[in-house]
N, C-alpha and C positions, 0 to 999 in steps of 0.2 A: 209189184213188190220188188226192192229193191235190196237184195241180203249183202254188204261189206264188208263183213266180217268184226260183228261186234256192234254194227250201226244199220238196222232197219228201218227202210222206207219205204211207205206206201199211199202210193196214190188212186184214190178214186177206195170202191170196193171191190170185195174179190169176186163177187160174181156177179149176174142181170137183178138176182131178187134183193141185192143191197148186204148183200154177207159181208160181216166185217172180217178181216185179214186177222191171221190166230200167227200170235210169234210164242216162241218160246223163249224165256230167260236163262242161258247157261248156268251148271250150276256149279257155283265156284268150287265144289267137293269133287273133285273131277274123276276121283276113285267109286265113285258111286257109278254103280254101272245098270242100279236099278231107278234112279232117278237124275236125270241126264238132264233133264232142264228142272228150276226151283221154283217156277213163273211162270203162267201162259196167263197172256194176255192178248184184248180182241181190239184193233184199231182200226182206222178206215183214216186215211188225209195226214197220218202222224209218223212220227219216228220213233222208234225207242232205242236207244241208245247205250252200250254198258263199258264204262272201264271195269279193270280187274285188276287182282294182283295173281293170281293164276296160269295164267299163260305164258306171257314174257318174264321171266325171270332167272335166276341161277343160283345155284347154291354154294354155301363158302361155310365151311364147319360146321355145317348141319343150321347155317340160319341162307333162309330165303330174302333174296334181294331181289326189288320186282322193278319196272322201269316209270314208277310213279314217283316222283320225286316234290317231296313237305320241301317247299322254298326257306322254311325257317330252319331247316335241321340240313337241308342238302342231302338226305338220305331218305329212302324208301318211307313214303307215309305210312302212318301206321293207323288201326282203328276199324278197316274194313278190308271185307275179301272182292264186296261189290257194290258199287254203284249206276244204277239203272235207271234212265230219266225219259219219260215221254214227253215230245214235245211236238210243235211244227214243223223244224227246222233241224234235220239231221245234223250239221253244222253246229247250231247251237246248242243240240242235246251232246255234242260229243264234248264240247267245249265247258260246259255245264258239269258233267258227270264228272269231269275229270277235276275240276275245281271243287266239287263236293265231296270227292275220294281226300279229298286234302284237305276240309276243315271240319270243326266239332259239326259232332251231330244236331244239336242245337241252333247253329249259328246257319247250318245248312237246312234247316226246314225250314229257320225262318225265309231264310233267301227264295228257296222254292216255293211257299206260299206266297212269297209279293208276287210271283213272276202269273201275269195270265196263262193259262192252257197248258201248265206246267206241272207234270207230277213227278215224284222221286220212290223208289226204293234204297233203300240200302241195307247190305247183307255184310251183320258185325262181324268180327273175330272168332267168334262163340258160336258163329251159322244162325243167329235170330236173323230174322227180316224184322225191318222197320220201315213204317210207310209212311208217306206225305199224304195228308187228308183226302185230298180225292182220288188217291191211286186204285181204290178198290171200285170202281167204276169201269174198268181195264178190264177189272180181271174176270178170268172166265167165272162162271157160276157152276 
C-alpha cells in the first residue's frame, strides 16, 4: 500500500487470506473531528484517488480560493468540495479527479461510466455524496 498523500495505491492484498486493503476517504468537513474520513472503502490492485478544495487554499475577505482552477473562468472551480476516483492507475485517477472537479456533474458521470474499471465519488457544496454506478461495490458494508 502505497499512501501520497491524496492518491492511494495498492498492490496485491493486504494479507495471505486475500484481505482487501480499507482506505479511507478524507472528509472534506475538516472541522469534523467526530467523522474524519466520509468514505471507507475496500480495494485490492487499484487506486483511489481524491482532489479537494479543502486543503490547499487561502482566504481573501472571507471567500475561499482553492488551487483548482475552471479553465473557462480562470478562477477556483466551483460545484464541489470532493472528487474521488477509483481506478488502476494512480496517475490516471489523479488526472481524472481533477478534470471531474472541473466539469458538470452530468457530463462527468457520463465520462466516468465509458471509462472501464472506473468509479467516481463526488462530494457537492451542500456535503451530499453522489456516486457513479458501480462505486458501491467499494464500499465497505
Amino acid at each position: 500500500l502505497l499512501n501520497v498523500g491524496g492518491n492511494i495505491r495498492t498492490v496485491g492484498n493486504a494479507g495471505a487470506e486475500g484481505e482487501l486493503w480499507k482506505a479511507g476517504i478524507e472528509n472534506p468537513d475538516t472541522e469534523n473531528e467526530e467523522k474524519p474520513y466520509i468514505e471507507y472503502v475496500k480495494i485490492a490492485g487499484e487506486s483511489i484517488v481524491t482532489s479537494g478544495s479543502y486543503q490547499r487554499f487561502y482566504i481573501v475577505d472571507g471567500k475561499s480560493y482553492h488551487h483548482i482552477i475552471d479553465k473557462d473562468t480562470l478562477m477556483p472551480a466551483e460545484g464541489y468540495l470532493s472528487v474521488s476516483v477509483i481506478c488502476k492507475s494512480s496517475a490516471d485517477g489523479d488526472t481524472l479527479s481533477t478534470a471531474l472537479f472541473c466539469m458538470d456533474l452530468e457530463e462527468g458521470k457520463l465520462l466516468v461510466e465509458s471509462l472501464p474499471e472506473t468509479e467516481a465519488m463526488w462530494i457537492l457544496e451542500d456535503g451530499r455524496k453522489v456516486f457513479s454506478s458501480g462505486f458501491s461495490k467499494y464500499t465497505e458494508k
